[in-house]
C-alpha positions in Angstrom: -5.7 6.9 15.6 -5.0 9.2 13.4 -5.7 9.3 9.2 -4.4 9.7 6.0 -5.4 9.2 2.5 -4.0 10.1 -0.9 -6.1 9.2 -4.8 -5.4 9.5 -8.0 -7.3 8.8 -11.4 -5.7 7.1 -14.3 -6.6 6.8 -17.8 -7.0 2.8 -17.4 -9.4 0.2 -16.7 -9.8 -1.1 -12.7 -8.6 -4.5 -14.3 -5.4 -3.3 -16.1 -4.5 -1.1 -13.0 -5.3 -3.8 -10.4 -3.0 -6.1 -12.7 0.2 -4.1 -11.3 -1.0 -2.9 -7.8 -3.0 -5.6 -7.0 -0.9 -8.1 -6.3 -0.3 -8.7 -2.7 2.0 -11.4 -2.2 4.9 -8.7 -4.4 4.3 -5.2 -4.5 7.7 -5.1 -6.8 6.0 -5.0 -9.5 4.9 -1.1 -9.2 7.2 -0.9 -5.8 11.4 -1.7 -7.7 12.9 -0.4 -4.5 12.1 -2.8 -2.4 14.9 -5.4 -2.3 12.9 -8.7 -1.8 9.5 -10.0 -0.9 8.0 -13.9 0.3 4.6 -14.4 1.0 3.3 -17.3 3.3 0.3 -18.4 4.3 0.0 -18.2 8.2 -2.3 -19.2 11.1 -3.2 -15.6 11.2 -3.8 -15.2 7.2 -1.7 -14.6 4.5 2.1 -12.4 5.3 4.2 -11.1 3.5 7.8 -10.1 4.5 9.5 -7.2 2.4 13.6 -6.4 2.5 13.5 -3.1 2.9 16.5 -0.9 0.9 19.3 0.4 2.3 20.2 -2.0 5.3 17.5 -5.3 4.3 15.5 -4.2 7.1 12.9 -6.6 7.0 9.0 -6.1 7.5 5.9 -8.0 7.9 2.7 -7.3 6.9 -0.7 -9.5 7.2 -3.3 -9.1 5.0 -6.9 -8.3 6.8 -9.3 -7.9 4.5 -9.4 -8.3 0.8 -12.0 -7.8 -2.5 -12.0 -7.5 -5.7 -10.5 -4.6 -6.1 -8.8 -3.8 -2.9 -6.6 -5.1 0.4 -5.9 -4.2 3.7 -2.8 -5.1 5.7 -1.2 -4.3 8.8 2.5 -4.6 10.2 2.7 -7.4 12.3 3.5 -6.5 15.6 2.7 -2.9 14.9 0.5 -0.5 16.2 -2.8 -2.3 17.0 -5.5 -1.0 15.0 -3.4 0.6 12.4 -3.7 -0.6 9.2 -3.3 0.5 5.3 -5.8 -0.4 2.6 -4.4 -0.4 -1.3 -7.6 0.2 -3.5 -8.8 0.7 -7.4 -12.1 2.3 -7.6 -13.6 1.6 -11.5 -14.9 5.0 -13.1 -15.8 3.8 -16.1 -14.3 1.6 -18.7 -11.4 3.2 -19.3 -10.4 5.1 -16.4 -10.5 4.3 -12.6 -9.3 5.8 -9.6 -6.3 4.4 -7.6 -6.7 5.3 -3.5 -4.2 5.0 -0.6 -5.6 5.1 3.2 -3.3 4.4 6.0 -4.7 4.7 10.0 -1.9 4.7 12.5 -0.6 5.9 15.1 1.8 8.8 15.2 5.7 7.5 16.4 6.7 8.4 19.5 8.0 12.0 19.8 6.3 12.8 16.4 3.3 15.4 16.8 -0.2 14.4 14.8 0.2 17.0 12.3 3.7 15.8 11.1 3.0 12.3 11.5 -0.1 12.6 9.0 2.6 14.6 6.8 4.8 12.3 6.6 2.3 9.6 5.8 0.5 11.6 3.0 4.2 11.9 1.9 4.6 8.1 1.8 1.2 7.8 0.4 1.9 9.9 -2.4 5.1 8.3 -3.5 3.6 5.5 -3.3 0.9 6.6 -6.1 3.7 8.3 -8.0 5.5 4.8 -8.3 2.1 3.2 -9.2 1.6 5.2 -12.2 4.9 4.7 -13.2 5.0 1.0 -13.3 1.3 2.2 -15.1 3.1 3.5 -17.7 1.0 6.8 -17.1 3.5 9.0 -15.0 
């Protein structure tokens, strides 16, 4: 498995920032793009399926693991072992760290290096929308 991880501090409180990126069951909140999300609760845990821009592609993704502060998920039916965890990490009182980790597997035909590019890519836009819908871009 391979790893990648992005973080960013913000000038906000772990409460205010896991307000927007916190919420599981619709990521649209710091995540616009994404055409549509529904949440159920499962045999295996809690799912949630996104509709993914251009086509409505749609993908699944079961939560793992979950704290105050933080989840894990993977794709159903994805990679086994492979998962993402979305995190706030308090600093103090008014500031906290936001931080992205993603282990997986690199596609088929896709070498380690540029499969841990493209995913610290991802990562990173995903942080860049986050502090947007922060207000702190």
């Amino acid at each position: 498995m391979l790893n990648a991880s992005a973080t960013e501090e913000v000038p906000q409180s772990a409460d205010a920032v896991w307000k927007v990126i916190g919420d599981f069951d619709d990521i649209r909140k710091w995540a616009p793009a994404i055409m549509a999300t529904v949440s159920e609760q499962t045999p295996e845990g809690r799912v949630r399926t996104l509709t993914m821009p251009p086509d409505g592609k749609q993908v699944k993704e079961l939560m793992i693991a979950s704290s105050q502060y933080s989840y894990t998920y993977t794709i159903v039916g994805g990679v086994k072992g492979s998962s993402s965890t979305v995190s706030v990490v308090p600093v103090d009182g008014s500031k906290s760290r936001i931080e992205l980790k993603a282990e997986f597997a690199a596609p088929a035909g896709t070498s380690d290096e540029d499969a841990v590019a493209g995913r610290m890519k991802f990562l990173r836009g995903n942080i860049k929308a986050m502090k947007k819908a922060l207000g702190v871009a």
